[in-house]
N, CA and C of each residue as an Amber inpcrd file, in Angstrom:
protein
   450
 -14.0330000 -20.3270000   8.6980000 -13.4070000 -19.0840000   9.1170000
 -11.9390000 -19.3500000   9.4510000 -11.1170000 -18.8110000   9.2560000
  -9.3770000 -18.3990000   9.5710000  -9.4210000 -17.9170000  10.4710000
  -8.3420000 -18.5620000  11.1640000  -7.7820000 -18.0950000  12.2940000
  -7.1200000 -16.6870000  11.9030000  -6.7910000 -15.5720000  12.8100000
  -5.9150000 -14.8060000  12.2400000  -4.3080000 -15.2140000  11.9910000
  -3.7180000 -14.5430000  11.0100000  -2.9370000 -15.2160000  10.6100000
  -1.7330000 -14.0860000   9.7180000  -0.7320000 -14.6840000   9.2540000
   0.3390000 -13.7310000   8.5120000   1.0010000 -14.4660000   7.9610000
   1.6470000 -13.7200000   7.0200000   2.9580000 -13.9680000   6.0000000
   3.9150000 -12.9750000   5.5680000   5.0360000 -13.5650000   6.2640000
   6.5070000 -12.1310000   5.4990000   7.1480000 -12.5710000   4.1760000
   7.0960000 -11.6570000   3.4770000   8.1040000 -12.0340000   2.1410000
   9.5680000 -10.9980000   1.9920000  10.7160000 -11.2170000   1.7760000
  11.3800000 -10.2140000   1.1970000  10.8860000  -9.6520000   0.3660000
  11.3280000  -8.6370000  -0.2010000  11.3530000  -7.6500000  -1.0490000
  12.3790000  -6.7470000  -1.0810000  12.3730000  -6.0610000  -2.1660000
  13.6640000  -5.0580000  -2.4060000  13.8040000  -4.3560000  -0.9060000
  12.5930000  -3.6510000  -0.7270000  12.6020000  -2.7340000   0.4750000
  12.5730000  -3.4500000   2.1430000  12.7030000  -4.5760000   1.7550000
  12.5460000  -4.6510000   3.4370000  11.5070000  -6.3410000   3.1530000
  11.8090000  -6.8330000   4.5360000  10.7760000  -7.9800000   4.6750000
   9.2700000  -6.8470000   4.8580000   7.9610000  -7.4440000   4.6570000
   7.3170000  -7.1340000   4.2990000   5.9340000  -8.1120000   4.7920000
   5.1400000  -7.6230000   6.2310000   4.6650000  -8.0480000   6.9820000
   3.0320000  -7.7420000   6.2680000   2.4350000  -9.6170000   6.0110000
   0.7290000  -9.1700000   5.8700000  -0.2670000  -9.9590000   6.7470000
  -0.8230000  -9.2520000   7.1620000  -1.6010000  -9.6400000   8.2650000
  -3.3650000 -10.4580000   7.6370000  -3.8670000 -11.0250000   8.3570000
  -5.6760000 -10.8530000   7.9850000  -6.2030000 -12.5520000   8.4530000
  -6.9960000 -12.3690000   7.9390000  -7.7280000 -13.7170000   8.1830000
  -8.9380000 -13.6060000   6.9250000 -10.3360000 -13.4310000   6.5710000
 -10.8390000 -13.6390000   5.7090000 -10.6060000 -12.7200000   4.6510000
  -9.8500000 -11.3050000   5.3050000  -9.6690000 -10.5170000   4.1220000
  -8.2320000  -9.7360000   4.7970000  -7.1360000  -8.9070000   3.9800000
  -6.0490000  -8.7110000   4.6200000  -6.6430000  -7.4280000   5.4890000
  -5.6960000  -7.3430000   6.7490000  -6.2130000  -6.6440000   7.5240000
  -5.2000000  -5.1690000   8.1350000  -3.6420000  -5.6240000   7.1920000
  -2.6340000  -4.9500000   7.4090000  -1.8510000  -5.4640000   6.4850000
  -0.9490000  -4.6990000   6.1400000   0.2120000  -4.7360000   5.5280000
   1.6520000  -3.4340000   5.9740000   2.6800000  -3.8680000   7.0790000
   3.6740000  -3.7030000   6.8580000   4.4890000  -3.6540000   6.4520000
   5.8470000  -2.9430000   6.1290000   6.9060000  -2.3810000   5.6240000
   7.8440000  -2.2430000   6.2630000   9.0330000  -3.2820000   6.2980000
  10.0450000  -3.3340000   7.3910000  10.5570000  -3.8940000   8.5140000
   9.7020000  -5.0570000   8.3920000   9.7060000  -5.9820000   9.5880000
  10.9720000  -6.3670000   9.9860000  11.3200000  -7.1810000  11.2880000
  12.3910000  -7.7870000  11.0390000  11.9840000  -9.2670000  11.2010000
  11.1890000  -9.8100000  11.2110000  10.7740000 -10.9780000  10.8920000
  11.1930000 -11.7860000   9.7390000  11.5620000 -13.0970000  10.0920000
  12.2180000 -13.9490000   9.2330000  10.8550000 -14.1500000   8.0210000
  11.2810000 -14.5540000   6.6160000   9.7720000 -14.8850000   5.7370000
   9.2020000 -16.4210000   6.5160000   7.8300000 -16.1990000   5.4280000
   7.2550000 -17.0120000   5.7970000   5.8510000 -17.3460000   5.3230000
   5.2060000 -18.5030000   5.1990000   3.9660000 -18.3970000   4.7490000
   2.7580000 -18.7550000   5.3550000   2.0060000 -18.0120000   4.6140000
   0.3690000 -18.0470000   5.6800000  -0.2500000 -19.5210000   5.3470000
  -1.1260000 -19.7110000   5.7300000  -1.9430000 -21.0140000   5.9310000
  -3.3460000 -20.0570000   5.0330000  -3.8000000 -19.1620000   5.0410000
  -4.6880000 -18.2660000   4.8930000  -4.6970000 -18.1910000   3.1790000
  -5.8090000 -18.2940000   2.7720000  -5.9290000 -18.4760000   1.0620000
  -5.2940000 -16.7770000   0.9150000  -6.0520000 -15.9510000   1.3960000
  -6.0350000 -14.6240000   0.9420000  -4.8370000 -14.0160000   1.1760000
  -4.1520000 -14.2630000   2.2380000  -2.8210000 -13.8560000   2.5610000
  -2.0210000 -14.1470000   1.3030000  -1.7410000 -16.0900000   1.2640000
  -1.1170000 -16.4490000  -0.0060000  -1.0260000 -15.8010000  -1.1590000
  -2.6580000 -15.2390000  -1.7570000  -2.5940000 -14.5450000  -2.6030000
  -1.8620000 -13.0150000  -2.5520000  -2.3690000 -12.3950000  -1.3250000
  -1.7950000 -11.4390000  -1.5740000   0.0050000 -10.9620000  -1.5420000
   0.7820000 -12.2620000  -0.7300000   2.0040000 -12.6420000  -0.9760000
   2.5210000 -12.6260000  -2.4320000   1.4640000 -13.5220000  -3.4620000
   1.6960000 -13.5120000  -4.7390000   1.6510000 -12.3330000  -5.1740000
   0.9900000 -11.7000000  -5.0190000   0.6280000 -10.6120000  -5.5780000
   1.5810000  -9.0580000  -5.4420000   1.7520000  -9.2580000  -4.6480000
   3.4260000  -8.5970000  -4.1660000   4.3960000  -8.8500000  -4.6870000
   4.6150000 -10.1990000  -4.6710000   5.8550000 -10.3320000  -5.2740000
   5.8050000 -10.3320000  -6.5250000   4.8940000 -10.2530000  -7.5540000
   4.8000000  -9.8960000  -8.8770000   5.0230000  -8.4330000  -8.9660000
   4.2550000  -8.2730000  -8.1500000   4.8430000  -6.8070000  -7.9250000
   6.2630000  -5.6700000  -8.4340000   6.8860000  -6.5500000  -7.1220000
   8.1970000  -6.5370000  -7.2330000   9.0880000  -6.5710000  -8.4290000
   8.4650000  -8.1130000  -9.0230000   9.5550000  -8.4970000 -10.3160000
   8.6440000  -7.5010000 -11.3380000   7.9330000  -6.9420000 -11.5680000
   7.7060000  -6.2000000 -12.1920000   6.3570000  -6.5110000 -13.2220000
   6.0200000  -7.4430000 -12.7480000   4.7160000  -8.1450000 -13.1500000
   3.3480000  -8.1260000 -12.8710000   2.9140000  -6.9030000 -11.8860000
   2.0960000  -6.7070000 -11.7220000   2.2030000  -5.3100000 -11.7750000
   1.0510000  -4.9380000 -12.0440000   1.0460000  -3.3340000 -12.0210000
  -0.4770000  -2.7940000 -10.8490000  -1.9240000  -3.5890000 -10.9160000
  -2.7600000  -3.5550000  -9.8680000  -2.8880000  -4.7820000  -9.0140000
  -3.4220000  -4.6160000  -7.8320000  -3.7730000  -5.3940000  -6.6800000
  -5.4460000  -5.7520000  -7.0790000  -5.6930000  -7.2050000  -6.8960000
  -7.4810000  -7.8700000  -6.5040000  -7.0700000  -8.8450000  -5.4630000
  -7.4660000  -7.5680000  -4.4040000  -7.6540000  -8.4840000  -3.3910000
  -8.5020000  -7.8460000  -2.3800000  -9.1210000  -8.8150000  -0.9780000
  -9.7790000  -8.4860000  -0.2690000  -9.4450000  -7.5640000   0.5730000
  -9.6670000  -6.1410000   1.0620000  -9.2800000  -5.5040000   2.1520000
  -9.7150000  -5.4210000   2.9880000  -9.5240000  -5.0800000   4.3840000
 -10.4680000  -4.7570000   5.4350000 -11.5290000  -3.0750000   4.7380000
 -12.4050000  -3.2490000   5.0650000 -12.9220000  -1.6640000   4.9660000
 -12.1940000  -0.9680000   5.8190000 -12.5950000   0.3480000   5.2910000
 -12.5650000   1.7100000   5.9840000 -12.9120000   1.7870000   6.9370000
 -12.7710000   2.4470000   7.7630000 -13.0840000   2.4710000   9.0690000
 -14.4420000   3.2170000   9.0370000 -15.0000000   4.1410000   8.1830000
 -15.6320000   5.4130000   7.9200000 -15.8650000   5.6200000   6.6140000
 -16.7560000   6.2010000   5.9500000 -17.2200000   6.4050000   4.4260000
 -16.0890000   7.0390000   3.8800000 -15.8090000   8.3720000   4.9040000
 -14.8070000   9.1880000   4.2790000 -13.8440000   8.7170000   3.9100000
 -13.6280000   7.5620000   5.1430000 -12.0300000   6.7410000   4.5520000
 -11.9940000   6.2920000   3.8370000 -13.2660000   5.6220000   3.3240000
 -13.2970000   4.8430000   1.9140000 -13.2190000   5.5770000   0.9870000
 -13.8460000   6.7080000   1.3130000 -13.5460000   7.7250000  -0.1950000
 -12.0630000   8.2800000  -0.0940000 -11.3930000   8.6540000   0.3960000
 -10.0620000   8.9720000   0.9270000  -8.9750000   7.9720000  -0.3840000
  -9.7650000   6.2870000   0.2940000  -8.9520000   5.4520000  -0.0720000
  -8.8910000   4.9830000  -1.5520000 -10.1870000   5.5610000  -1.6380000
 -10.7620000   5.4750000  -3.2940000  -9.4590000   6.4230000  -4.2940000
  -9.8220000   7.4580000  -3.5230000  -8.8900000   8.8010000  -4.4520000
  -7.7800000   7.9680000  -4.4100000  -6.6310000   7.6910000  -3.4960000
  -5.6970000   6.9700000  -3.3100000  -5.4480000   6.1580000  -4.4100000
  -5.9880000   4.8930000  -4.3100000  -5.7650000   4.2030000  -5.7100000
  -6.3020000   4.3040000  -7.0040000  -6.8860000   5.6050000  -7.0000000
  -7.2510000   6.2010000  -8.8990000  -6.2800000   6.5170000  -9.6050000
  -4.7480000   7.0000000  -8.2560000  -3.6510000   7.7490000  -9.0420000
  -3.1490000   6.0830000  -9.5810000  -2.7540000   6.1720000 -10.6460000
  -2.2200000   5.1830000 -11.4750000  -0.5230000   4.5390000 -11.6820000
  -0.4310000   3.7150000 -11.7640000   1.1920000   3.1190000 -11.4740000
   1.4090000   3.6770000 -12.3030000   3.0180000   4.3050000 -11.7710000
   4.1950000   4.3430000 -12.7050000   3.7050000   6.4850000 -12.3970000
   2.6940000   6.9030000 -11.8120000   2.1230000   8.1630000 -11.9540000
   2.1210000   8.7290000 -10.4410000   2.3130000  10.1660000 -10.3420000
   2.0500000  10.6800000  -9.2550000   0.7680000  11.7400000  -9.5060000
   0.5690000  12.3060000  -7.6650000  -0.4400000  13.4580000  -7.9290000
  -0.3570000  14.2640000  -6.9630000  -0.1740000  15.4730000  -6.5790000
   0.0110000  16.3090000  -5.1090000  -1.2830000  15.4920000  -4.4180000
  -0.9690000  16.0610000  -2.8410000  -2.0310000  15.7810000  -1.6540000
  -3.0810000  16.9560000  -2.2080000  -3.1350000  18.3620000  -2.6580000
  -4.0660000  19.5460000  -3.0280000  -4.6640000  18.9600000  -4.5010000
  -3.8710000  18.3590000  -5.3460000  -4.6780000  17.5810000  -6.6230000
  -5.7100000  16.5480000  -6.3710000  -5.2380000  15.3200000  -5.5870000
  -5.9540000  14.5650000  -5.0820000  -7.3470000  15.0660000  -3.8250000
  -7.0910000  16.1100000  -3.0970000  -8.1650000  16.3800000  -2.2570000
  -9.2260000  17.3320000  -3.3530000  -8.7730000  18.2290000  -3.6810000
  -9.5610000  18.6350000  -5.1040000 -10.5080000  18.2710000  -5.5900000
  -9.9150000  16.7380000  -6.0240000 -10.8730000  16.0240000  -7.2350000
 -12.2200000  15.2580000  -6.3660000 -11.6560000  15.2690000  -5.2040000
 -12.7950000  14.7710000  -4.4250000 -13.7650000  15.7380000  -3.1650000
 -12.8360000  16.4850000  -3.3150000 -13.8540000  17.9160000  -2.4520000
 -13.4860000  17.6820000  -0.8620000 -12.2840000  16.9350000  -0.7120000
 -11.6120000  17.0490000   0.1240000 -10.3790000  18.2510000   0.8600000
  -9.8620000  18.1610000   1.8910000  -8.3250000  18.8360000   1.8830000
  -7.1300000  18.3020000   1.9230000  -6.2170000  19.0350000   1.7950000
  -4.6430000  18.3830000   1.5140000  -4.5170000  17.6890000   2.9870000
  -5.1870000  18.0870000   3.6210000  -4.4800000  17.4150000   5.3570000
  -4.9220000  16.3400000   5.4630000  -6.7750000  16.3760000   5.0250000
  -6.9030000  14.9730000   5.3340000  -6.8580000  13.7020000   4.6920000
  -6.1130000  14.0660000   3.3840000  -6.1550000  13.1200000   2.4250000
  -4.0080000  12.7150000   3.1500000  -3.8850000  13.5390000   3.0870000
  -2.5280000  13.8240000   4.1430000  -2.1970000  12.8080000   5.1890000
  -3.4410000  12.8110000   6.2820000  -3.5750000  11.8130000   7.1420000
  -4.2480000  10.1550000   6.7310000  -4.7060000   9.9160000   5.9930000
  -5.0590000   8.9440000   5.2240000  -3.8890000   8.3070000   4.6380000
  -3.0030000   8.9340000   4.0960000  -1.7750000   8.3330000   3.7210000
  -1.0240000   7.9340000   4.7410000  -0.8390000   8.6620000   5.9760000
  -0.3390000   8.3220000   6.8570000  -0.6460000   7.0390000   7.7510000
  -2.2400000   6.9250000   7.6430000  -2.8150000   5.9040000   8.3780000
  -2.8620000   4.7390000   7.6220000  -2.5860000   4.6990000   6.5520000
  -3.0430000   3.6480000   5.2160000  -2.6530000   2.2380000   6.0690000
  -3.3170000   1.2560000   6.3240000  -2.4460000  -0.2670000   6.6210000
  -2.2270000  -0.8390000   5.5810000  -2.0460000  -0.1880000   4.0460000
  -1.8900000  -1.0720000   2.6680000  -1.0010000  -0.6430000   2.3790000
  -0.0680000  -0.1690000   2.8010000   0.8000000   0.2770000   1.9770000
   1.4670000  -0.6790000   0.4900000   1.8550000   0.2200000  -0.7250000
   1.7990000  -0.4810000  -1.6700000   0.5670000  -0.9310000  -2.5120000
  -0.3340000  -1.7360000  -1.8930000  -1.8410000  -2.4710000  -2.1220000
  -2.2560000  -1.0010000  -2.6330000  -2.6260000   0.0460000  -1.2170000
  -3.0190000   1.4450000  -1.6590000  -2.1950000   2.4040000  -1.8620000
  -1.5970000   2.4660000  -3.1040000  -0.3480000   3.2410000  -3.1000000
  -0.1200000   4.4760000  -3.0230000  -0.6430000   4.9870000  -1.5480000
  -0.3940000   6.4110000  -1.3890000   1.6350000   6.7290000  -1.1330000
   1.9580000   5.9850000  -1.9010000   3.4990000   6.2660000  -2.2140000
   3.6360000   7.0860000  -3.8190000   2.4730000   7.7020000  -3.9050000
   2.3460000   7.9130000  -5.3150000   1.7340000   9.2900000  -5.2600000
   1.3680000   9.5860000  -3.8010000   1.0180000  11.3260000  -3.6230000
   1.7820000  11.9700000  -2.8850000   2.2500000  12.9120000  -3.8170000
   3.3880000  13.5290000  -3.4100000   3.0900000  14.9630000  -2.5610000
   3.8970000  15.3370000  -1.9210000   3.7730000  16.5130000  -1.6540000
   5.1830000  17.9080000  -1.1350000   4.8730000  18.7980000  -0.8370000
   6.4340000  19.6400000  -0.9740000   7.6510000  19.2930000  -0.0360000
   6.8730000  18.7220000   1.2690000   7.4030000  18.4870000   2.6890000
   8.1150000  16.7200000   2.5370000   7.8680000  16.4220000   1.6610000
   8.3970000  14.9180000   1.3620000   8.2930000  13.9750000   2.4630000
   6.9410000  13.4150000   2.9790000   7.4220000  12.4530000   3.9700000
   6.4050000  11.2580000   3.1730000   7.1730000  10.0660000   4.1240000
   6.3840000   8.5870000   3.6900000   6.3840000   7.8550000   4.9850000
   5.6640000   7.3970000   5.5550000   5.3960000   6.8350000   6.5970000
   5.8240000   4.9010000   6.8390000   5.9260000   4.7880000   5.3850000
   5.8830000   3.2470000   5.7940000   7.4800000   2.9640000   5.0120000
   8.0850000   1.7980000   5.9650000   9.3510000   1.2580000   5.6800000
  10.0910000   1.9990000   6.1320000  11.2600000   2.6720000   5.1020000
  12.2140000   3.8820000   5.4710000  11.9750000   4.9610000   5.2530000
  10.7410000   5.1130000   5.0460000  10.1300000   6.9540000   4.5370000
  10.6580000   7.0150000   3.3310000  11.3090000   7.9040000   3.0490000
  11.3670000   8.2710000   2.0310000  11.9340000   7.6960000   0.7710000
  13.4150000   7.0220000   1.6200000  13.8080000   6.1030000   0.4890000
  12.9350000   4.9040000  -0.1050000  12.3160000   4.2900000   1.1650000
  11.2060000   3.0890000   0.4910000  10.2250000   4.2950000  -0.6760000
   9.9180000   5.4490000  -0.2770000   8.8470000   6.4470000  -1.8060000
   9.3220000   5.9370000  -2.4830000  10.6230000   6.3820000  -2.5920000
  11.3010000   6.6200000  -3.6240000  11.7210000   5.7610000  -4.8940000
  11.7150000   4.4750000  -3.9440000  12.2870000   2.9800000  -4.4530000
  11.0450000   2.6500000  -5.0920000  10.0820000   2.7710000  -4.4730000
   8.6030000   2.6010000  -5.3160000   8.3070000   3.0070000  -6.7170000
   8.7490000   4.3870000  -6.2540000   8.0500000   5.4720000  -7.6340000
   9.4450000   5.2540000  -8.5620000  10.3560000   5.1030000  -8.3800000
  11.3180000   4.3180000  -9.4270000  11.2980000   3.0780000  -9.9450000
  10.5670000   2.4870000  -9.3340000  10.0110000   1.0890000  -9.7980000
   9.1840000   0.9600000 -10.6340000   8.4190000   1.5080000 -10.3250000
   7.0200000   1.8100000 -11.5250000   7.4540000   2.7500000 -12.4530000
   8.4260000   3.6590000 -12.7050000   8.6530000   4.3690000 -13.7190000
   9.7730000   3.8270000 -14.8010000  10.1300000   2.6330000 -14.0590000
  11.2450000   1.5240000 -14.7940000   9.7940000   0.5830000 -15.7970000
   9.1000000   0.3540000 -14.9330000   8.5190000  -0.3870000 -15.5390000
   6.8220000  -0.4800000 -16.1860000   6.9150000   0.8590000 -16.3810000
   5.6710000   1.6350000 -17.2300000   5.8000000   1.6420000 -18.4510000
């Protein structure tokens, strides 16, 4: 068993804080923490996995997450990563397809600890907010990223 544990990497948007021990348990946006690396297999990976990211070399995440807190969240989180890189979908499209509502698929984005991993930077909606990094400009930098490299 792992101790709990972390690793910061730069990135375009900001150092970029991941938390976990047998499986990741968070992921921040914006740290001011110097980089750094985990001792933690899964962290490592998911460090890698980011930063492919970044350079434009990855397009999905395999990696371990914490669960949901709740079924719903898992289904929440499910809808979340069906929308596809380089693609968006309203919060009323996405609650829709799952027989959900715009609010609480709404708050799910808000609560996400993956940001990126679960890229609810990819459901859009009229009121434009983003919760993780710089709000909106980190969206933004995202969904231009993936549309560079789709």
């Amino acid at each position: 068993m792992y101790a709990r544990d972390s690793t910061v990497i730069a990135t375009p948007v900001g150092h970029v804080l991941i938390e976990g021990a047998e499986v990741v348990t968070g992921i921040t946006i914006g740290v001011d923490d110097a980089p750094r690396r985990a001792n933690a297999d899964i962290l490592r990976a998911a460090a890698e996995q980011l930063e492919a990211y970044f350079a434009g070399e990855r397009r999905d995440f395999d990696l371990l997450l914490a669960p949901a807190s709740t079924q719903r969240g898992g289904v929440l989180r499910a809808a979340i990563e069906a929308v596809g890189y380089g693609k968006t979908a309203s919060y009323g499209e996405v609650a829709r397809a799952i027989g959900s509502s715009a609010r609480a698929l709404g708050q799910a984005c808000r609560r996400n600890p993956f940001p990126i991993v679960v890229p609810c930077h990819r459901i859009i909606g009229g009121a434009g907010h983003y919760s993780a990094g710089d709000g909106l400009s980190t969206k933004n930098w995202l969904l231009n990223h993936e549309r560079d490299w789709s």
